[in-house]
Each structure stands twice: as C-alpha cells, then as structure tokens.
C-alpha positions, 0 to 999 in steps of 0.5 A, a space after each residue: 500500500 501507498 500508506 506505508 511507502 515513501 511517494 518515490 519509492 511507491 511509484 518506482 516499484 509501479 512503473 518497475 512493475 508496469 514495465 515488467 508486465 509489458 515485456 511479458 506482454 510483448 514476448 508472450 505476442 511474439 511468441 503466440 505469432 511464431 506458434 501461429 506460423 508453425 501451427 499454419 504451415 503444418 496444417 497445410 501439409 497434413 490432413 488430421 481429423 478435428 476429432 484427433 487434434 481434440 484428443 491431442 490437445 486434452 492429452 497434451 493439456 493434461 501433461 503440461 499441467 502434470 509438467 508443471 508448464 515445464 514440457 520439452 520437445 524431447 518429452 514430447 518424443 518420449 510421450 509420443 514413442 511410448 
C-alpha cells in the first residue's frame, strides 16, 4: 500500500512493475505469432481429423499441467514413442 511507502519509492516499484508486465506482454505476442506460423504451415501439409487434434490437445493439456508448464520437445518424443 501507498500508506506505508515513501511517494518515490511507491511509484518506482509501479512503473518497475508496469514495465515488467509489458515485456511479458510483448514476448508472450511474439511468441503466440511464431506458434501461429508453425501451427499454419503444418496444417497445410497434413490432413488430421478435428476429432484427433481434440484428443491431442486434452492429452497434451493434461501433461503440461502434470509438467508443471515445464514440457520439452524431447518429452514430447518420449510421450509420443511410448
């Protein structure tokens, strides 16, 4: 609270913040752009039912929640040979 910090301090650590947010903001678009790509040229060159992808994307979502959000290409290849 502003009651308890000095005025400079208060609005250093808001604009510190409001910054921070604004470079998560900004990585998070970028990156939701580049997914957007890859997703786009893949459908291009595959055929998969919409039932399949509504499988995959439950089966995935429960593993990134099981992950912890820390998933990577080569546990994707592990889930994907087993």
């Amino acid at each position: 609270s502003s009651e308890f910090l000095n005025p400079a301090i208060y609005h250093a650590i808001k604009a510190a913040i409001k910054e921070s947010e604004s470079r998560t903001a900004t990585n998070l678009f970028r990156l939701a752009v580049e997914m957007s790509i890859a997703m786009n040229i893949l459908a291009e060159g595959m055929d998969i039912p919409t039932e399949h992808i509504r499988e995959i994307r439950g089966r995935c979502i429960d593993t990134v929640k099981k992950q912890r959000g820390k998933y990577t290409f080569e546990d994707a290849m592990v889930d994907a040979n087993e």
